[in-house]
TIKEZA-615413 format. One record per residue (C-alpha): residue number from 1; x, y, z. Coordinates in Angstrom, 1 decimal. Example, Ala and Ser with C-alpha at 12.3 -4.5 7.8 and 13.67 -1.06 7.14 Angstrom:
TIKEZA-615413
+-----+--------+--------+--------+
: num :      x :      y :      z :
+-----+--------+--------+--------+
:   1 :   12.3 :   -4.5 :    7.8 :
:   2 :   13.7 :   -1.1 :    7.1 :
+-----+--------+--------+--------+
//
This chain:
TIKEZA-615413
+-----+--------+--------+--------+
: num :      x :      y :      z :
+-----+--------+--------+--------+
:   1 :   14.5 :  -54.9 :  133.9 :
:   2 :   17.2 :  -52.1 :  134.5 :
:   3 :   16.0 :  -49.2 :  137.3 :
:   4 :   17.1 :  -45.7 :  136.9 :
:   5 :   16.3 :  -41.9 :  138.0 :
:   6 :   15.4 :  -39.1 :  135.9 :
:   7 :   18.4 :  -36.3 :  136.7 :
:   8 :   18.1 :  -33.9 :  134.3 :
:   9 :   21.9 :  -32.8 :  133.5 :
:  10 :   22.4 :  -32.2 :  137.4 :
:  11 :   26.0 :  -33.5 :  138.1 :
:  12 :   25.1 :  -34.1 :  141.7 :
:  13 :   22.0 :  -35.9 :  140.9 :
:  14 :   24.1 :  -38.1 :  138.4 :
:  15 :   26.6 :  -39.1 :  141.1 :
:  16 :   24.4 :  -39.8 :  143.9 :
:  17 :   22.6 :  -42.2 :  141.1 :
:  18 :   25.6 :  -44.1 :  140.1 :
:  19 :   26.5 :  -44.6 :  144.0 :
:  20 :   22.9 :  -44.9 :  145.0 :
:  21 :   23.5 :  -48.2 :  142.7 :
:  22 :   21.2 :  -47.5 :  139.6 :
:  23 :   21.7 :  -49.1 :  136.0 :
:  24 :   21.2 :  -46.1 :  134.4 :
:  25 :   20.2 :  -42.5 :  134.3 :
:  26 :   17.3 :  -40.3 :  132.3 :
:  27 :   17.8 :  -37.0 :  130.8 :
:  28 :   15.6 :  -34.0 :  129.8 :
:  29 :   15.7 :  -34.1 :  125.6 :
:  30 :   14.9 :  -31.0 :  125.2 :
:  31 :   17.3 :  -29.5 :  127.9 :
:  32 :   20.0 :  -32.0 :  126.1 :
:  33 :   19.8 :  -30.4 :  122.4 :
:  34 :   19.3 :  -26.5 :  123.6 :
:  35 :   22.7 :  -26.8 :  126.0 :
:  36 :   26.1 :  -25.0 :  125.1 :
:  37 :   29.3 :  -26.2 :  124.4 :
:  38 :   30.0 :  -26.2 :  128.0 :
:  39 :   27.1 :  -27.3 :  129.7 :
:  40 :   27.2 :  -30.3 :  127.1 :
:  41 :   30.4 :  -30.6 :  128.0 :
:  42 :   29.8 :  -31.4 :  131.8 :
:  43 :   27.3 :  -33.7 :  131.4 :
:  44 :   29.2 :  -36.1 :  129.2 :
:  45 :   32.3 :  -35.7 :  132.2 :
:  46 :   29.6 :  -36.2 :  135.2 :
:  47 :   28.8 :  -39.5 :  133.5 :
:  48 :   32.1 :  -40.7 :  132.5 :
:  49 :   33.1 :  -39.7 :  135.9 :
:  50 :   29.9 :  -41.7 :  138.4 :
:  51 :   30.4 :  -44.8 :  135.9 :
:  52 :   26.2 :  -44.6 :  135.3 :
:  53 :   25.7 :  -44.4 :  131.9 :
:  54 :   22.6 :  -42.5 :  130.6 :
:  55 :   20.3 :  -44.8 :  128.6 :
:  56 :   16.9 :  -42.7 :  128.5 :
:  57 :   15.7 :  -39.3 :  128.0 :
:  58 :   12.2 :  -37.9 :  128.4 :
:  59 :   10.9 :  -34.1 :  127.2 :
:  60 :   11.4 :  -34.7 :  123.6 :
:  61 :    9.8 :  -31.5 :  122.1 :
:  62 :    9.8 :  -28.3 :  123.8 :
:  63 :    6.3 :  -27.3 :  123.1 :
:  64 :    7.2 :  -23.4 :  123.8 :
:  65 :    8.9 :  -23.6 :  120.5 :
:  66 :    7.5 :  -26.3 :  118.4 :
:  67 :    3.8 :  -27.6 :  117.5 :
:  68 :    3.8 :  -30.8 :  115.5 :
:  69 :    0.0 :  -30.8 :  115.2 :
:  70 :   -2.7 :  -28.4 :  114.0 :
:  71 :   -2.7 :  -25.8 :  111.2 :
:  72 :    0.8 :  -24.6 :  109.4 :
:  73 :    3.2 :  -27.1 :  111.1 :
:  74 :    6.9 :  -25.7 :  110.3 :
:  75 :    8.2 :  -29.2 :  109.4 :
:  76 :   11.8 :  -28.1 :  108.2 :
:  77 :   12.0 :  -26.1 :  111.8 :
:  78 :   11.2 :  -29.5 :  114.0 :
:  79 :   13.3 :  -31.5 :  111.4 :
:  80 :   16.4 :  -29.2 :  112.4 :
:  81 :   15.6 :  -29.6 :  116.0 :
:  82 :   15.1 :  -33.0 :  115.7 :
:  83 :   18.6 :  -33.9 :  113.9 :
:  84 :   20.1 :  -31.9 :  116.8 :
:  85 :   18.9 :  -33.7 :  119.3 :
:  86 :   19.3 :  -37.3 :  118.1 :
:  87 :   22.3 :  -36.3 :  117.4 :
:  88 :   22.9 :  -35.3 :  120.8 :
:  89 :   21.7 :  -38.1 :  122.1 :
:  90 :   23.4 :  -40.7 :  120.1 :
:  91 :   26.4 :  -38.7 :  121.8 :
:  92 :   25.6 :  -39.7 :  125.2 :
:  93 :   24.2 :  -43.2 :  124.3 :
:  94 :   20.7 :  -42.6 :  125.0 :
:  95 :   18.6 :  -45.9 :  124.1 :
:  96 :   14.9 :  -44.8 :  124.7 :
:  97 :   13.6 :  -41.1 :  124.0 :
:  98 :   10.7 :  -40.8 :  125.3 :
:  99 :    8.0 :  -38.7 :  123.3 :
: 100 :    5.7 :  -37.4 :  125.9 :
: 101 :    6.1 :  -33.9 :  124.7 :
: 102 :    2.1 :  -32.8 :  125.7 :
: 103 :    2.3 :  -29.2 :  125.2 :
: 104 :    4.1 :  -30.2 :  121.3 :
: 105 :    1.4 :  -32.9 :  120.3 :
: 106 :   -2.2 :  -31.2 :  121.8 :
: 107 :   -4.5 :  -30.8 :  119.2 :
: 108 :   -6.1 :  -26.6 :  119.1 :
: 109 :   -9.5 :  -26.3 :  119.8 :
: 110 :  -11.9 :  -27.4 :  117.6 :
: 111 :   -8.9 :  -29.1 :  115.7 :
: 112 :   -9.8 :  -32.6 :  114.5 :
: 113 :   -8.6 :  -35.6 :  116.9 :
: 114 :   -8.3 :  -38.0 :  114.2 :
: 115 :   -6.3 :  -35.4 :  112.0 :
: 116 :   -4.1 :  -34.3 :  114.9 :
: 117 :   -3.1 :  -38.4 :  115.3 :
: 118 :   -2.6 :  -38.7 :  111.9 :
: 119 :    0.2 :  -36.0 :  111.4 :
: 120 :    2.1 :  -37.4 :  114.8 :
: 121 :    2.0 :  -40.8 :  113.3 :
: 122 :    3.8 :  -38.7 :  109.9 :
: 123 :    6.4 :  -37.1 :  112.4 :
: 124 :    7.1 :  -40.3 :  114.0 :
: 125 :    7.4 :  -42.0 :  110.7 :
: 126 :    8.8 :  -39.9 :  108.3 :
: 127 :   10.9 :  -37.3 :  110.7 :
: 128 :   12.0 :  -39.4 :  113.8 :
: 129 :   12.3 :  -42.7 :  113.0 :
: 130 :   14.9 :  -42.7 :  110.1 :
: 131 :   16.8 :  -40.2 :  112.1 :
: 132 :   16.8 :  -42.3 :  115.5 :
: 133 :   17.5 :  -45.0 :  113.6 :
: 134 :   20.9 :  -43.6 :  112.6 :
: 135 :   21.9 :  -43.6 :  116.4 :
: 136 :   20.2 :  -47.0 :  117.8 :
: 137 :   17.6 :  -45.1 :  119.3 :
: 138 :   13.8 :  -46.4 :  119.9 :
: 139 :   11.1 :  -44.0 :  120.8 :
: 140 :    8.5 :  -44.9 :  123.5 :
: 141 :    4.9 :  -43.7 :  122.9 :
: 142 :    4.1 :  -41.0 :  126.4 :
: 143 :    0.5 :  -41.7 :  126.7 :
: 144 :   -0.2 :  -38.5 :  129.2 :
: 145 :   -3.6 :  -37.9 :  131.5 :
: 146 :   -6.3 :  -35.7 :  129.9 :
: 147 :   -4.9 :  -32.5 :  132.2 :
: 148 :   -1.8 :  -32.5 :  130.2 :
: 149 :   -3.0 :  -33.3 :  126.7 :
: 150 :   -6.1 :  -34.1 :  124.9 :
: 151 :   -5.2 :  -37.3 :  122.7 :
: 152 :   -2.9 :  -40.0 :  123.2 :
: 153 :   -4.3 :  -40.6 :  127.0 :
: 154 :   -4.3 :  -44.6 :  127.2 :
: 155 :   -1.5 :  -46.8 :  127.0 :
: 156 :   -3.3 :  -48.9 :  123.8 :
: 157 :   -3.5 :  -46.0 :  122.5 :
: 158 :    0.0 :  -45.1 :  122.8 :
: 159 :    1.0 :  -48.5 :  121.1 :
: 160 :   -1.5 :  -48.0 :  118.7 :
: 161 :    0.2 :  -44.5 :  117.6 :
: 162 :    3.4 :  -47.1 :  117.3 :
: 163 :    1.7 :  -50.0 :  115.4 :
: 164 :    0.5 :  -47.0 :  113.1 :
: 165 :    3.4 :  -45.7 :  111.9 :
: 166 :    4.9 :  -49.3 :  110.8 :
: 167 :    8.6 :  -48.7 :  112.6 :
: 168 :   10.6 :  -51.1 :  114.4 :
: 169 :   12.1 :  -48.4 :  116.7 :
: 170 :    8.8 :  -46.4 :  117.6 :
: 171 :    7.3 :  -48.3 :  120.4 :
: 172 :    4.7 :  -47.8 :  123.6 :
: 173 :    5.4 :  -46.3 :  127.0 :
: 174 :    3.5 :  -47.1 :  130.5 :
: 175 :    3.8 :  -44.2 :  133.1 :
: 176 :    1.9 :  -45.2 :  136.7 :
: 177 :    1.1 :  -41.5 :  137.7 :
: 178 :   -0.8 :  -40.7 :  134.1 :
: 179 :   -2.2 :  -44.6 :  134.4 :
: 180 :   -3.5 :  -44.1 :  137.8 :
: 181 :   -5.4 :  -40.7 :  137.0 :
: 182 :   -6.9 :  -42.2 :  134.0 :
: 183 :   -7.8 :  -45.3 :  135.5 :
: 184 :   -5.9 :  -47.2 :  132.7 :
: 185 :   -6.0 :  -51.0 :  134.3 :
: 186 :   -2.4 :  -52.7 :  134.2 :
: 187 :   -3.5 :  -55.1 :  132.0 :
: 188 :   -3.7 :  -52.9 :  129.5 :
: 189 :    0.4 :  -53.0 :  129.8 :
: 190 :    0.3 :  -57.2 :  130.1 :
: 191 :   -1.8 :  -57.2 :  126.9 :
: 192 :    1.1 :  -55.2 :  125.0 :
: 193 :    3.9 :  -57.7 :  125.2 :
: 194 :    7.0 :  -56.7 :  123.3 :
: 195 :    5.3 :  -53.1 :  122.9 :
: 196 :    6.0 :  -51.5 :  126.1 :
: 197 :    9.8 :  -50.4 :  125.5 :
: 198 :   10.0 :  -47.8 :  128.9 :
: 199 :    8.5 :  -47.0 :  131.7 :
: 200 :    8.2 :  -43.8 :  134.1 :
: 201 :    7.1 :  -44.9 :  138.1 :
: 202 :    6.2 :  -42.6 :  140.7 :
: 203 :    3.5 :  -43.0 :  143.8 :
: 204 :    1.0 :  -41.4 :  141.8 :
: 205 :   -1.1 :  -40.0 :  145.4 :
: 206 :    1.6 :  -37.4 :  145.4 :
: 207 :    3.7 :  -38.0 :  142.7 :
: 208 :    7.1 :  -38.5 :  145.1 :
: 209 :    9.5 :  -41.5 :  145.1 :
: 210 :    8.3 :  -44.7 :  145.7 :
: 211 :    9.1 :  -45.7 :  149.6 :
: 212 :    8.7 :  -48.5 :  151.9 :
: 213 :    5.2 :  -48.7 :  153.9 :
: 214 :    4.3 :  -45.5 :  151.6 :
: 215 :    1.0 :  -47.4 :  151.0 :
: 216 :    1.1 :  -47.5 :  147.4 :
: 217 :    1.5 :  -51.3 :  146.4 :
: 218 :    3.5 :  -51.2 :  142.8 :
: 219 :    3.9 :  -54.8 :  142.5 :
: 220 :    1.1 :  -55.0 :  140.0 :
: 221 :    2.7 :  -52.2 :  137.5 :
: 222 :    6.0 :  -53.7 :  138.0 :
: 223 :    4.9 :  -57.1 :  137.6 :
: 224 :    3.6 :  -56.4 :  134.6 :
: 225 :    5.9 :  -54.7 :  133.2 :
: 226 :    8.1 :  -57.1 :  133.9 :
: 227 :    5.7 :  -59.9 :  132.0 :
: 228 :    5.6 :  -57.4 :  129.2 :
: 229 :    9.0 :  -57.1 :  128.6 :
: 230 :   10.1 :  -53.2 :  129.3 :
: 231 :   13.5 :  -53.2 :  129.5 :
: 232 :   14.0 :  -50.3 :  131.7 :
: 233 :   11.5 :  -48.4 :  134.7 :
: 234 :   12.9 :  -45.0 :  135.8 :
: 235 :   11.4 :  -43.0 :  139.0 :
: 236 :    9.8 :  -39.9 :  137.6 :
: 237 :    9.3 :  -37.7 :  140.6 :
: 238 :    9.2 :  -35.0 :  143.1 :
: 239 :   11.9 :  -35.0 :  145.8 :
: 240 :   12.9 :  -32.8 :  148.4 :
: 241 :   15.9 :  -35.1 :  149.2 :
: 242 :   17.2 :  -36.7 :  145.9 :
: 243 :   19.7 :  -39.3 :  148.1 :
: 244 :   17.6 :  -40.3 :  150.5 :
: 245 :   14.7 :  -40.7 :  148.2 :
: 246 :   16.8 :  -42.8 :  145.9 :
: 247 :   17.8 :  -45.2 :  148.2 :
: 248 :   14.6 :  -45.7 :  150.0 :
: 249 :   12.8 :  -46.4 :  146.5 :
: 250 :   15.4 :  -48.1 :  144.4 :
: 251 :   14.6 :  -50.7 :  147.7 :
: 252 :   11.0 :  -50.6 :  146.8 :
: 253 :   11.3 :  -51.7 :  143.2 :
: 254 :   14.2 :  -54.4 :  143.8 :
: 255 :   11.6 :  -55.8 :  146.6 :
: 256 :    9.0 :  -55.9 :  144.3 :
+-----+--------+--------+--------+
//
């Protein structure tokens, strides 16, 4: 299982990855596809230049401009965005997008649950898949705690949404912090073997890098993770100091 950091498009944050000794790097979707020419521009240099290559993203529909559930969805409008963005991603050799996206997917009040799954399994199936396709790209499943959306909270449930829409490349996600709040038992990740494609890892007391004697003890998510199958595990967190966290934690999960 490869270990990487999420960094935004922060140059510094991308170098201090690739020297910290990470496999790979996760950017923001959403800020990826909205960037200019030349903000684009020195992101793709920042890479090339640390040697890290950037295998995941997260953020995958900016839910200030796009709904993809509820009443009057504007289809064509999240279509566009969504070419843009695979497109931009493909560019950078992203892997896994990750489709957390809670403000995007959470169902209005007194809109129905079962109809608001239904039309993400269409926009998983009909919008996002053939396009990702095009680039290599699977999508991971975010299942998020109740706080920050209202369906989707589990990680069966997350695979479920996958199983549903019947694509090879739309797969399940595991993400400790939203796990730990909702009480969603690890096994629930052992049980999905060959679903779980990513992962997001944070101690979820305070939601800051893992760290030795921290008194979190990961090894069960990791472990079974790592029985599962997910290819990569990137450190979704707060930091005050982005090197020293990284070192300290990227010891925690090669300890593990």
């Amino acid at each position: 299982m490869k270990f990487g950091t999420c960094v935004g498009m922060d140059p510094e944050r991308i170098a201090v990855s690739g020297k910290v000794g990470f496999d790979y790097v996760e950017t923001n979707m959403t800020e990826l596809a909205l960037a200019d020419d030349d903000k684009l521009s020195k992101f793709i240099n920042a890479l090339q230049e640390s040697g890290i290559p950037c295998e995941a993203s997260n953020c995958f529909i900016p839910g200030d401009r796009y709904r993809i559930v509820g009443e009057n969805v504007d289809y064509p409008s999240i279509a566009e965005y969504v070419d843009l963005a695979l497109e931009r991603a493909g560019k950078v050799g992203i892997k896994s997008a990750v489709f957390g996206s809670g403000g995007a997917r959470k169902a209005p009040d007194g809109f129905s649950l079962e109809e608001a799954e239904n039309q993400i399994i269409c926009f998983l199936k009909e919008i996002v898949s053939p396009r990702a396709e095009k680039y290599g790209i699977t999508i991971a499943v975010e299942p998020l705690y109740k706080e920050a959306c209202n369906l989707i909270n589990l990680v069966q449930e997350g695979v479920d949404i996958a199983k549903a829409t019947g694509c090879g490349n739309i797969k399940g996600l595991a993400d400790l912090f939203h796990m730990y709040y909702e009480k969603d038992s690890v096994e629930s990740i052992a049980a999905n073997k060959g679903w779980i494609h990513h992962a997001h890892i944070a101690n979820p007391v305070n939601r800051g890098f893992p760290a030795p004697g921290d008194g979190f003890d990961f090894a069960p998510f990791i472990g079974a993770l790592k029985f599962a199958g997910c290819p990569r595990l990137t450190i979704e967190a707060g930091t005050e100091d982005f090197e020293k966290d990284a070192y300290l934690a990227l010891e925690v999960l090669k300890t593990v």
